[in-house]
C-alpha positions in Angstrom: 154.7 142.9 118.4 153.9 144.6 114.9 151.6 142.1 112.9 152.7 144.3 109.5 156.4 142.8 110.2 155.1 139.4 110.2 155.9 137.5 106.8 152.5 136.3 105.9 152.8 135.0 102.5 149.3 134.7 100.7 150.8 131.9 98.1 152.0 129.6 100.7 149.2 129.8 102.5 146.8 129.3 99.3 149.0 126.3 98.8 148.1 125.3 102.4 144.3 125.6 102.2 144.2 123.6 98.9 144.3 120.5 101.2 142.0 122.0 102.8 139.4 123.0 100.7 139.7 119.8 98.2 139.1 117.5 101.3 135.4 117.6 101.0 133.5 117.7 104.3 129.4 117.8 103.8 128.1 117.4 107.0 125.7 114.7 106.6 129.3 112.8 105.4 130.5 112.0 109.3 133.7 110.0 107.8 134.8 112.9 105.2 134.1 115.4 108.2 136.6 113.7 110.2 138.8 113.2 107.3 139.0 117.0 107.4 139.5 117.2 110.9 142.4 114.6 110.8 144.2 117.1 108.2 143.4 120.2 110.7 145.1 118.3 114.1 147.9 116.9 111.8 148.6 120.6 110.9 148.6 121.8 114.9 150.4 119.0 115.7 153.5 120.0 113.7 152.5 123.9 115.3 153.1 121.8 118.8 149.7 121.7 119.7 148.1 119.1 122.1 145.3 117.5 120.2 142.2 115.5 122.2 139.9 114.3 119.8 136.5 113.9 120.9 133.9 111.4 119.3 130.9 112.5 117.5 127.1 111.5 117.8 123.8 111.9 116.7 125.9 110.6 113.0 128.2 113.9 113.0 131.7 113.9 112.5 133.8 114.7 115.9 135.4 117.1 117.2 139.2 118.4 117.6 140.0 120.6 120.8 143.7 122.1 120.4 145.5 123.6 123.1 148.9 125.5 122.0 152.1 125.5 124.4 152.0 128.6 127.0 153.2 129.0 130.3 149.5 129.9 131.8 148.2 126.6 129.7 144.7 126.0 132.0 144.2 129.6 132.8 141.3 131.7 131.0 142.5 132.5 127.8 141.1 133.0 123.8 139.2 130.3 122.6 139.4 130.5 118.5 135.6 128.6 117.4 135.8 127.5 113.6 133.5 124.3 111.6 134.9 122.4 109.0 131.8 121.1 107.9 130.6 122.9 104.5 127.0 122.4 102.7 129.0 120.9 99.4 128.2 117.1 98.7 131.1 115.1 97.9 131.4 115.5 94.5 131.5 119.3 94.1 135.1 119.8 93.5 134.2 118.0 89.8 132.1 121.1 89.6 133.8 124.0 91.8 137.1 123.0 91.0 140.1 124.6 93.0 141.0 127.8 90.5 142.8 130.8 90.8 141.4 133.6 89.0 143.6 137.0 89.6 142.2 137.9 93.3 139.8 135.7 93.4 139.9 131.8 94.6 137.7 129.1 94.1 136.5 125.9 95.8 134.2 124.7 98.0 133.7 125.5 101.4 136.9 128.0 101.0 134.7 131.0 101.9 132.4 129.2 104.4 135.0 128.9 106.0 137.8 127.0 105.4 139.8 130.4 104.7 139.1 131.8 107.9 140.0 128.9 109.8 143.6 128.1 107.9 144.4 132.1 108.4 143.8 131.9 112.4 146.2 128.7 112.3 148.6 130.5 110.0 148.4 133.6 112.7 149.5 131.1 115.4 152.5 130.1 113.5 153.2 133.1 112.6 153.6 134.3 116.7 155.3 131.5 117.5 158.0 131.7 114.1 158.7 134.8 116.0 159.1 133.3 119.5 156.4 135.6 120.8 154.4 134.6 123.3 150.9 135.9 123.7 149.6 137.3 126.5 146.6 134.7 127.0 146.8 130.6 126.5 145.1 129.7 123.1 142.8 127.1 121.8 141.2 126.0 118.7 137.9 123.7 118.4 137.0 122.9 115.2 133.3 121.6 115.0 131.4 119.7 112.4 127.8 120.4 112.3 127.4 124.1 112.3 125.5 124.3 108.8 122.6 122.2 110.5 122.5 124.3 113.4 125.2 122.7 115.6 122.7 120.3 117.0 125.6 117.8 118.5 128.3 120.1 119.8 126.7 123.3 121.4 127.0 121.7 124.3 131.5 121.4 123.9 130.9 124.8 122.1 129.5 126.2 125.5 131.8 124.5 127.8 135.0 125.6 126.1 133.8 129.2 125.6 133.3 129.1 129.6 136.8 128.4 130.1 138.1 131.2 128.4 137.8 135.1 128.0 137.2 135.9 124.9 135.6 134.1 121.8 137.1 134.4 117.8 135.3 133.5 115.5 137.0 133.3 111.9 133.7 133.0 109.7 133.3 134.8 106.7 134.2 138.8 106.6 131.5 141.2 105.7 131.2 142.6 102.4 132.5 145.9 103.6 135.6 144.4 105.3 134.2 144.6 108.6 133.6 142.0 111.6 130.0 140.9 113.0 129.7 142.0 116.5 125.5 140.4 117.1 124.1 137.6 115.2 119.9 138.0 114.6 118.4 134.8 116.7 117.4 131.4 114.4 114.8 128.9 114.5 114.4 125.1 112.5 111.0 123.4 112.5 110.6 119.9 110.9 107.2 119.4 109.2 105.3 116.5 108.5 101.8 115.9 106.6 100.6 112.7 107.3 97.2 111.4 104.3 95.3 108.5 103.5 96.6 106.6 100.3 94.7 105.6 97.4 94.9 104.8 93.8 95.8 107.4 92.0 94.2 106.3 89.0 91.7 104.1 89.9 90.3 105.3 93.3 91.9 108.9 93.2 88.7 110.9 95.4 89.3 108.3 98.1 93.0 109.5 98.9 93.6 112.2 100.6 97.5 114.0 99.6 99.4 114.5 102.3 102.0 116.7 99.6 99.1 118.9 98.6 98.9 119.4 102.2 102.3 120.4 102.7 102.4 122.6 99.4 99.2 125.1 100.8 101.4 124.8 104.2 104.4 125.9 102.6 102.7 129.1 100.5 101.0 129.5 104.4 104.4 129.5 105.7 106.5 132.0 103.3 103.4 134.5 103.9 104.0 134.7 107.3 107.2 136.8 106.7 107.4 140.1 107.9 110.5 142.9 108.2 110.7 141.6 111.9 110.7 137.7 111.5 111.2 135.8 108.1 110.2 132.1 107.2 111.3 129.8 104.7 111.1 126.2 103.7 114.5 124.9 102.5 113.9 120.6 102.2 110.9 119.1 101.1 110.4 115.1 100.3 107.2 113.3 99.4 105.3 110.7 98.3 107.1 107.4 97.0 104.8 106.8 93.9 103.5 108.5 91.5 100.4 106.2 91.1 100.0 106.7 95.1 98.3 109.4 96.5 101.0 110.4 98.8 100.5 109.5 102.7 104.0 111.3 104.1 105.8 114.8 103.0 108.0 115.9 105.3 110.2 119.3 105.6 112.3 121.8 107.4 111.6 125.7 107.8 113.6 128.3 108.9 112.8 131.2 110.9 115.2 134.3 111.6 114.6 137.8 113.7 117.0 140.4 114.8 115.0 140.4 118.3 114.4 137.2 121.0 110.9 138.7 121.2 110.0 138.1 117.4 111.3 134.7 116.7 109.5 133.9 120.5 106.4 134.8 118.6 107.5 133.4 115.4 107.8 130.0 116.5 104.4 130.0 118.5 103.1 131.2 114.9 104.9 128.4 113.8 103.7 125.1 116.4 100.1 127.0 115.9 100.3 125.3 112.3 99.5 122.1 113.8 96.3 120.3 113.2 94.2 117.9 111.1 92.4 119.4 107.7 90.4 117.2 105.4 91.5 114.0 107.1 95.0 115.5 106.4 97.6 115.9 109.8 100.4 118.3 109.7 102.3 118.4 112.8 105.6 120.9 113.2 108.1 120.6 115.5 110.8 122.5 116.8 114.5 121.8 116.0 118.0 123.3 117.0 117.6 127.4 117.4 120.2 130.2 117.9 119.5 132.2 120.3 119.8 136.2 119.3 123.6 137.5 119.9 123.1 141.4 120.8 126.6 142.7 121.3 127.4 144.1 125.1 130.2 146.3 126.5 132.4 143.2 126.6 131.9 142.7 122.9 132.1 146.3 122.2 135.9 146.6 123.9 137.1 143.6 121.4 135.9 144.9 118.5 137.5 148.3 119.5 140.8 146.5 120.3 140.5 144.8 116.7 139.8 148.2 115.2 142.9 149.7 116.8 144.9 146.9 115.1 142.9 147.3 111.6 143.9 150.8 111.8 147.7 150.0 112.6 147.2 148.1 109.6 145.9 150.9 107.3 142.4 149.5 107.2 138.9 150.8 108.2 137.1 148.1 110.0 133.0 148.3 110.7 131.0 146.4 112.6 127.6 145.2 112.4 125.1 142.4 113.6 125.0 140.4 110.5 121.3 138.0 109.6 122.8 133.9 109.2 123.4 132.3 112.4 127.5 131.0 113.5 128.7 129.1 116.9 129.3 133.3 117.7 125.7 133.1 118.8 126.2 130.7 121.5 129.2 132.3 123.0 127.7 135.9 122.5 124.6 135.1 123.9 126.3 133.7 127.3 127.7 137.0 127.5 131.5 136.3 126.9 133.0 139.0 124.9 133.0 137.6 120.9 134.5 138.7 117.9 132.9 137.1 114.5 133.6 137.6 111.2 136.9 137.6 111.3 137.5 135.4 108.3 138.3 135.9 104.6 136.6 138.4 102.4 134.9 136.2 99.4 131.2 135.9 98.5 128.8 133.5 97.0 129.1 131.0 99.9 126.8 128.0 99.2 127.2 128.1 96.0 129.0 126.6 92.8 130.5 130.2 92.2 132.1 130.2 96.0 135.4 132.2 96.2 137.6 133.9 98.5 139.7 137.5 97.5 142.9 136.3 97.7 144.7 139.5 99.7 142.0 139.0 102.4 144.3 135.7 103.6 147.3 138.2 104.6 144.9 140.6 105.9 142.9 139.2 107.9 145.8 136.8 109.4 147.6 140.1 110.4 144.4 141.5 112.0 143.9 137.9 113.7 147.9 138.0 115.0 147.4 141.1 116.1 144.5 140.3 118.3 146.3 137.1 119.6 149.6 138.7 120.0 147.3 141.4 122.4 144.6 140.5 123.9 145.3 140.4 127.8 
């Protein structure tokens, strides 16, 4: 099988992701998450797929498993991880409207990673268009909490990858068109500053503010970071009135490090925080963390595989551990050989100005075919 003769048709499949991208699917919004999924499993279905839907908790959306026909269906097999969650509020497509601009296409959550997961379904249709069957039994699981840290499905994320030999992930391409083989290990806190309330114009001295509190702890926080281990705060809320000296401000910190060793440290840097100042608490707590992904042989001999095909292709394909956390981190980390990265090309994820380059669709959908039509 020759994933060049494939006829991958980048305006078809734009015309398929539309759907996609213009169902908006925050995480926080459990019922537009699932509305996303919904599109997703209708899609497979059609492919032939056998869809179990599994319920959500913790106030996430759910979660799709797929399994695609094969006569080893049960056996070990590639297990393609993908979110549909995106950090875009409802609303954004008003703002980031669906546009086509020469190479480049717009919309939220189309680079992060929408695109990524339509191409891998597109490289399943593609196979079986072709009545070739692959080597190995696949299945999809689409998630929808990975841009919080995956708090409510590592567990399924885990289990699934268990069950199979080898892990794709189809998040965002590097820069350089090239694959992540080792994600650096992450770390959330929550913070919390707890005061004494007061007047704030009439008795002002007798309160004690638990946001100044948190403000010096944030500066204390972003000081911490060194080339080994970085801290951030991302969310802050405070305070309910203004004539109040606040007694609550909460917020969440991030902490990232290319080694186990330095986020270890960094989060006892972190919990050390802890501790009463001028009748003034702050407490911190530990949420989800990734651990690090540090690529083995296992890895190693996929990415090779998926540079042979890149090359059959005409393309150059680099590797490298990339800083962000994906699902990749789970599945590498167990030690079962994982691919990441091997979405669209596209940049300013995040952000109003999120695109996709257009050509990356048919590329990287060949380079995923390839590896499905292969792998063994």
């Amino acid at each position: 099988m020759n994933p060049a003769n494939l006829p991958f048709d980048s305006e078809a499949m734009l015309e398929g992701l539309r759907g996609w991208v213009e169902c908006e699917s925050p995480t926080w919004d459990a019922s537009a998450v699932d509305r996303m999924l919904d599109i997703a499993a209708r899609d497979m279905a059609i492919m032939g797929a056998t869809i179990e839907r599994i319920a959500g908790r913790q106030g996430f959306g759910g979660v799709i498993r797929a399994r695609f026909p094969h006569p080893k269906q049960g056996e070990p097999g590639i297990l393609i991880a993908g979110h549909m969650d995106t950090v875009h509020p409802v609303g954004t497509i008003e703002k980031l409207k669906w546009r086509r601009e020469g190479n480049k296409c717009y919309g939220p959550g189309i680079y992060d990673m929408k695109g990524g997961n339509y191409l891998s379904l597109e490289a399943i249709r593609q196979l079986a268009r072709a009545s070739f069957t692959t080597p190995l039994p696949i299945t999809v699981l689409f998630t929808p909490d990975e841009e919080v840290g995956t708090p409510s499905t590592r567990d399924i994320i885990e289990a699934e990858a268990a069950r199979n030999k080898y892990v794709l992930v189809p998040e965002p391409g590097r820069a350089d068109n090239g694959v992540t083989t080792g994600r650096y290990a992450i770390a959330r806190f929550n913070l919390e500053a707890t005061g004494r309330p007061s007047h704030a114009g009439a008795t002002l001295s007798a309160g004690r503010s638990a946001i100044r509190e948190m403000a010096r702890q944030i500066l204390a926080i972003d000081a911490m970071t060194t080339e080994d281990c970085t801290f951030s705060v991302g969310v802050v809320h405070g305070g309910q009135w203004v004539n109040c000296v606040a007694t609550t401000a909460t917020g969440e910190a991030l902490s990232m490090a290319k080694r186990q060793a330095d986020l270890d440290r960094g989060v006892e840097r972190m919990l050390a925080l802890s501790g009463a100042n001028n009748d003034v608490t702050f407490k911190v707590t530990r949420g989800v963390t990734r651990p690090v992904w540090e690529p083995d042989a296992g890895t190693m001999a996929l990415y090779e595989k998926a540079r042979g095909i890149a090359k059959s292709l005409g393309a150059e394909l680099p590797h490298a551990s990339s800083g962000g956390g994906s699902d990749g981190n789970f599945t590498g980390a167990m030690g079962i050989p994982t691919l990441d990265g091997l979405g669209v090309r596209g940049g300013n994820g995040h952000t109003l100005e999120e695109y996709i380059e257009v050509d990356s669709l048919v590329e990287r959908g060949r380079l995923m075919a390839g590896l499905l039509a292969t792998l063994e």
